[in-house]
Every structure is written in C-alpha cells, then in structure tokens.
C-alpha positions in Angstrom: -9.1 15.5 7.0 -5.5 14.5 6.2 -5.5 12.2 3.3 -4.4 7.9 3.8 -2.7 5.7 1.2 -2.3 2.5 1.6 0.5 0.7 0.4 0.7 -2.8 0.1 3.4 -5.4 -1.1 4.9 -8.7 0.0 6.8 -9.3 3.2 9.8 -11.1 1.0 9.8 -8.6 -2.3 12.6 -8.4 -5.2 14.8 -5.3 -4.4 13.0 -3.0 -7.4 9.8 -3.3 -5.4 11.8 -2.1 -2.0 13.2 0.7 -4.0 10.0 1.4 -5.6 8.0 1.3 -1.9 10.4 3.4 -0.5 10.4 6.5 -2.9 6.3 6.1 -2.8 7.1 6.5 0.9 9.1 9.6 0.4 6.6 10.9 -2.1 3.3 10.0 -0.5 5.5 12.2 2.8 6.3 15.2 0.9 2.6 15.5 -0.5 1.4 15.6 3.7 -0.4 12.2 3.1 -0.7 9.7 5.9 0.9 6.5 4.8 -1.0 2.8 6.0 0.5 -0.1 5.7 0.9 -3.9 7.1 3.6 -2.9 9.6 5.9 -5.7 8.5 8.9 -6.4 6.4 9.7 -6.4 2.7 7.9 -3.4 1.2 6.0 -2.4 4.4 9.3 -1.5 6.0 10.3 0.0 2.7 7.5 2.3 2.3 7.6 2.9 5.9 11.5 4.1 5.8 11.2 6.3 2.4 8.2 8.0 4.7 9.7 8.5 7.8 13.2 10.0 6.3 10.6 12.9 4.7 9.1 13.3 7.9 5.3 11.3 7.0 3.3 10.1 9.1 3.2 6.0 9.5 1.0 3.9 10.6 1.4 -0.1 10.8 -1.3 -2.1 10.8 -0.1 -5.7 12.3 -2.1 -8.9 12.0 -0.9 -9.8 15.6 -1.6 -9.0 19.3 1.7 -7.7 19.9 3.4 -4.5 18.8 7.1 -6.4 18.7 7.4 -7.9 15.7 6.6 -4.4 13.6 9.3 -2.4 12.1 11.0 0.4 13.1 10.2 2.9 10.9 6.2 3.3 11.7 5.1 6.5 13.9 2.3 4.2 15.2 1.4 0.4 15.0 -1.9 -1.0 15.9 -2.0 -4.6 16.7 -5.3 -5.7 15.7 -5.0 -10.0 16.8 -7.3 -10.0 13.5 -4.4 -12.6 11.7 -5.0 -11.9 7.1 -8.2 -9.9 8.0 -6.4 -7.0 9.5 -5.9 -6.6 5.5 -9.6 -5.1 5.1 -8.8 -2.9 8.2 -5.6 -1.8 6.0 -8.2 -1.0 2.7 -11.4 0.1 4.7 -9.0 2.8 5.8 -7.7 4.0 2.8 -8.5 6.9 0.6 -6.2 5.3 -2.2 -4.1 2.0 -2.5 -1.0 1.8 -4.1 0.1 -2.0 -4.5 3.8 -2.7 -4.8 4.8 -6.1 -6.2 2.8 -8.9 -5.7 2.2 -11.3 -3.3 -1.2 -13.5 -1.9 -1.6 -11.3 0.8 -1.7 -8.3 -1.7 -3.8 -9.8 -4.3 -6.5 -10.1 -1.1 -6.0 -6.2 -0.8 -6.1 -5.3 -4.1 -9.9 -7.3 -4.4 -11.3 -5.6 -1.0 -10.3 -2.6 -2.4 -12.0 -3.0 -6.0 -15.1 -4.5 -4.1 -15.0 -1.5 -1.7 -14.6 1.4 -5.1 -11.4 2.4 -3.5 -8.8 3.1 -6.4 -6.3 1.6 -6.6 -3.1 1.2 -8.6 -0.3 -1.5 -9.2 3.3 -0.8 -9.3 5.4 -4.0 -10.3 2.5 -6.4 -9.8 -1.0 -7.7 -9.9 -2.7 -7.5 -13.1 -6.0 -8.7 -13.5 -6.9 -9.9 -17.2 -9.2 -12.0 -19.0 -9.0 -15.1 -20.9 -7.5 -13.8 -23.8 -5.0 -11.5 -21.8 -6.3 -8.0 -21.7 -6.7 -6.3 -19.1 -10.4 -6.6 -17.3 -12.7 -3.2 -18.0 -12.3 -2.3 -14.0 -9.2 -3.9 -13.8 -7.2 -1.4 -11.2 -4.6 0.5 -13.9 -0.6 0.1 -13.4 1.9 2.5 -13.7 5.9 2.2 -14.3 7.1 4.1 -11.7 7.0 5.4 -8.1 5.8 8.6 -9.3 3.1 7.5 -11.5 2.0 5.5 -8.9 2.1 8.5 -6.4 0.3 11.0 -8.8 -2.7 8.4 -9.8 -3.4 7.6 -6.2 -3.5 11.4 -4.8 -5.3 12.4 -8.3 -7.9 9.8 -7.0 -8.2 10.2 -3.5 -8.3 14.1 -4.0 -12.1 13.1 -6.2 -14.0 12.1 -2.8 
C-alpha cells in the first residue's frame, strides 16, 4: 500500500511556510507518496500545488459538506461536514505528519498525532517544551528545511 503524509499548516501562513509546503509537496510527489491534507488555503494549497506540478497524488480533506470552497490543486476532496474534527480524520490517515508553520488548528494535529504514535515532524513551527525551555522527551523533532522534513517522515513511515 502506497504510503500517506499528512501535511498540515495554517490557512493564513507567512510566505517561508508556503514555500516550504510547496517543495514538501514536490518532494513527498517525486518519492510516489500520497499527500493528505486540510484541502484549504495557506499551506494546504501550497503543499497541494508543489504536489500536483510533480504529478502526486492529493487528497483534501475539508471540514465542510461542500466540495466548493477546496482548492484547486487536490486530485480528490472529501467533504466530511465533521467542522475541526475532520483534523483526526486528516491524522488517523496518515502514515507520517509533516507540520508546516503553526497555527491552532495545527497544534490540534500535531497532539492527535503524538497521542495516536504517528511521527511526526515540525517545519517552521510548533515546539513543545517544558518549563525551563527544552524540548519535552517525546516532543515531535523539527527540522530546517523541506528536505529534512521530507526524509524524517518517509524514514519513519517506511518503520511500520
């Protein structure tokens, strides 16, 4: 079975995390994986575009009951009516998560993913430390670029 990453990121994103979503698009395409994500704007439509243009497979998850309001670069949207918990549908079906800036939405992705063991791994965003500012023992790791990101989540993903 084809392998899914999930890439999450805020609808309204700073234009380093849409460049860095859409090159983990084209990279998570040129490795054959199947790219999830919200369906939406910012770095959804980001990842979505960098995957399309290297002929991925897309698939938009929308918290809706329409299909209208996705964007344009997905190969399929599924409009689940399910409002912010279409998010676990997002993380239940991933293999990996990559998350790409940082936004409330994406903080509730990144913690069903660590509650669910998927890995996961944050680009420009989330980190989770302690009191004193270290990094949490299962804290999800980050990486500084797009292709760090890329290689940690198929290194992962490739372990089940």
């Amino acid at each position: 079975m084809p392998i899914q990453v999930a890439v999450c990121g805020p609808r309204f994103c700073t234009e380093q995390d849409r460049e860095h979503a859409h090159e983990v698009g084209r990279l998570l395409a040129e490795a054959g994986v199947t790219v999830l994500n919200g369906g939406g704007a910012g770095v959804m439509a980001a990842v979505s575009a960098g995957a399309r243009l290297a002929g991925g497979l897309v698939i938009g998850v929308r918290p809706g009951s329409t299909k209208k309001d996705a964007n344009p670069d997905l190969s399929a949207v599924l409009a689940t009516n399910m409002g912010e918990a279409r998010n676990a549908v997002v993380v239940w079906s991933a293999d990996a998560v990559i998350a790409v800036g940082g936004s409330w939405g994406t903080l509730s992705e990144l913690a069903l993913a660590q509650w669910r063991g998927v890995p996961v791994i944050s680009l420009g965003g989330w980190q989770v430390l302690d009191a004193d500012g270290n990094p949490l023992p299962d804290a999800p790791p980050t990486a500084a670029t797009p292709q760090d990101a890329v290689a940690f989540a198929l290194s992962m993903a490739l372990r089940d």
